[in-house]
C-alpha positions as semicolon CSV with decimal commas, in nm:
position;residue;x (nm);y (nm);z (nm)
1;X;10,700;9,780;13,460
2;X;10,818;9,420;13,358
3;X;10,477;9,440;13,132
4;X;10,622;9,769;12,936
5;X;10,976;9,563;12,909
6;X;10,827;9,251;12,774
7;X;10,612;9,468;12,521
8;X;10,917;9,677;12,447
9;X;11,116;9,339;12,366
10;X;10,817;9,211;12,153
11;X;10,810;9,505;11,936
12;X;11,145;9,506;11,895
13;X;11,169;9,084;11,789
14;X;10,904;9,166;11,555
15;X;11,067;9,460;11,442
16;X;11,404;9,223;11,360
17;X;11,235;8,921;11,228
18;X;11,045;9,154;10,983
19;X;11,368;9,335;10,874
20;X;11,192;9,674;10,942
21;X;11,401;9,777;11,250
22;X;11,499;10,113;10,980
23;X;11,171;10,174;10,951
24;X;11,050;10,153;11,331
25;X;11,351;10,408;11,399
26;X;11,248;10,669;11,161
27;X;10,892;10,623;11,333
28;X;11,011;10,627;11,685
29;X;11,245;10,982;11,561
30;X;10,905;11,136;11,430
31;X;10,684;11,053;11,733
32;X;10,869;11,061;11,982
33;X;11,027;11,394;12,001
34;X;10,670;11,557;12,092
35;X;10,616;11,348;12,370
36;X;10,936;11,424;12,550
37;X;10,811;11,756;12,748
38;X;10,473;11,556;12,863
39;X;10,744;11,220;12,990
40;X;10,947;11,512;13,152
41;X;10,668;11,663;13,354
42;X;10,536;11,283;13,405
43;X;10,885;11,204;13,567
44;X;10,930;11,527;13,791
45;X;10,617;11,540;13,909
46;X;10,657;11,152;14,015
47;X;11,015;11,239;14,165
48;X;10,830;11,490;14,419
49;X;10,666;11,192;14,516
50;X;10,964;11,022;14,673
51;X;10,974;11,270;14,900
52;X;10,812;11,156;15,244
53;X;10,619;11,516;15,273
54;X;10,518;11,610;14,961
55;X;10,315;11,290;14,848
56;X;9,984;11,436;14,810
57;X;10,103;11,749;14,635
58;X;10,293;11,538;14,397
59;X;9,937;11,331;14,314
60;X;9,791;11,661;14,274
61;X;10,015;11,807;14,075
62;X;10,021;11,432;13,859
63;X;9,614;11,515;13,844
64;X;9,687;11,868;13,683
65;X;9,939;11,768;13,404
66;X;9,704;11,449;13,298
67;X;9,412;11,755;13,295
68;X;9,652;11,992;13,083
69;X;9,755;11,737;12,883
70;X;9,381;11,598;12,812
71;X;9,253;11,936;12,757
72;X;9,545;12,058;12,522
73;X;9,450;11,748;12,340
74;X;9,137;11,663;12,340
75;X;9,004;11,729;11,953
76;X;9,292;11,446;11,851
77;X;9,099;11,199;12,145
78;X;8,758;11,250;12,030
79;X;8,819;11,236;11,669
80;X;9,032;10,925;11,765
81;X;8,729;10,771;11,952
82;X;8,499;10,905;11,647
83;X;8,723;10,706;11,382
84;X;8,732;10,422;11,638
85;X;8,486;10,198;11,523
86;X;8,382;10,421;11,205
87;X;8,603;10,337;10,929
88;X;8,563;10,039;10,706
89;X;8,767;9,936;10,415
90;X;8,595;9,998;10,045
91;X;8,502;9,774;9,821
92;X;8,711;9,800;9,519
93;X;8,540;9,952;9,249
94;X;8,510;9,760;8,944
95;X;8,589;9,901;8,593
96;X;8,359;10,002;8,385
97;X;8,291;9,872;8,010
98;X;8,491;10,139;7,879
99;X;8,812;10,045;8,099
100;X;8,736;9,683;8,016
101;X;8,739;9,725;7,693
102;X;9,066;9,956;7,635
103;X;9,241;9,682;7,880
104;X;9,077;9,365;7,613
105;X;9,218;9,618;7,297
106;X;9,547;9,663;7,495
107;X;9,611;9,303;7,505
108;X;9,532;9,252;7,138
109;X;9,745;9,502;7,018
110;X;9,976;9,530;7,257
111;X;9,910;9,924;7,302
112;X;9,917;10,092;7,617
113;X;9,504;10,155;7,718
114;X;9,357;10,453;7,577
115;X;9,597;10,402;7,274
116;X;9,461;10,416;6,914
117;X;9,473;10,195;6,667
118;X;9,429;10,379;6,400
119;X;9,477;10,297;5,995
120;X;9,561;9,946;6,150
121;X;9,275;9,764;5,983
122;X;9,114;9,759;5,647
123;X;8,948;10,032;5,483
124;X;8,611;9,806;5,455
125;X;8,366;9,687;5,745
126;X;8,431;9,967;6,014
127;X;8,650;10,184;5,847
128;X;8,976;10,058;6,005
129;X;9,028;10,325;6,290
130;X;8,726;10,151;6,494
131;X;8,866;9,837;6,560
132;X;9,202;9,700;6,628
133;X;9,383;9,460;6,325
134;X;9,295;9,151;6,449
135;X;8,902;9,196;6,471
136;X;8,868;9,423;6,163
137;X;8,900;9,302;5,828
138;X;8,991;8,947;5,774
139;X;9,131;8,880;6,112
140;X;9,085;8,594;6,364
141;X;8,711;8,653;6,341
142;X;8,660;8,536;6,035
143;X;8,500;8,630;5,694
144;X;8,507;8,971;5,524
145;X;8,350;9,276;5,666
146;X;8,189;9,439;5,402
């Protein structure tokens, strides 16, 4: 028990020096609430305990809730065991040369990626709608495209 209360107090420091004590209290409202029936039959079952003749029934009856509850659950354990040890992050994918290249024309023309830049360079070389103003033309590359 002083285990549980030390843990309890942990998660709760950590909780408050993150400022995320909201957020743990909308978890604990979602999960909890579930759990309350299988705590409840945890609890009276144990309280038959305390009674001098009725020990062994209690431990019994303790044995057939943590079967109910394992067999009402147990697709949620083994896909829990399954994903145990089974998931890995991915590797980012990196862009392609068609993504590089409308993020390069985005910073040259300042146009969202995708965008065109149409009839913004010269009508010699490429035509103009191929290229973005500052490569077509007479732009920072240099020389005339003919």
């Amino acid at each position: 028990m002083p285990f549980i209360l030390i843990l309890l107090g942990g998660v709760i420091m950590v909780a408050a020096f993150e400022g995320t004590q909201g957020d743990l209290a909308t978890a604990l409202e979602t999960d909890v609430p579930p759990y309350m029936k299988w705590a409840a039959a945890f609890v009276g079952v144990g309280a038959i305990g305390f009674i001098p003749g009725l020990q062994s029934i209690s431990r019994w009856l303790m044995a057939l809730v943590i079967t109910v509850l394992v067999v009402n659950n147990y697709k949620n354990i083994i896909s829990s065991f399954q994903n145990l040890g089974g998931q890995q992050a991915a590797a980012p994918v990196p862009p392609t040369v068609e993504q590089q290249y409308q993020q390069a024309t985005a910073q040259v023309t300042g146009l969202p990626p995708g965008g065109t830049a149409a009839g913004t360079g010269s009508s010699t070389g490429f035509g103009g709608s191929f290229l973005p103003s500052a490569v077509a033309g007479t732009g920072a590359i240099g020389g005339q495209l003919t």
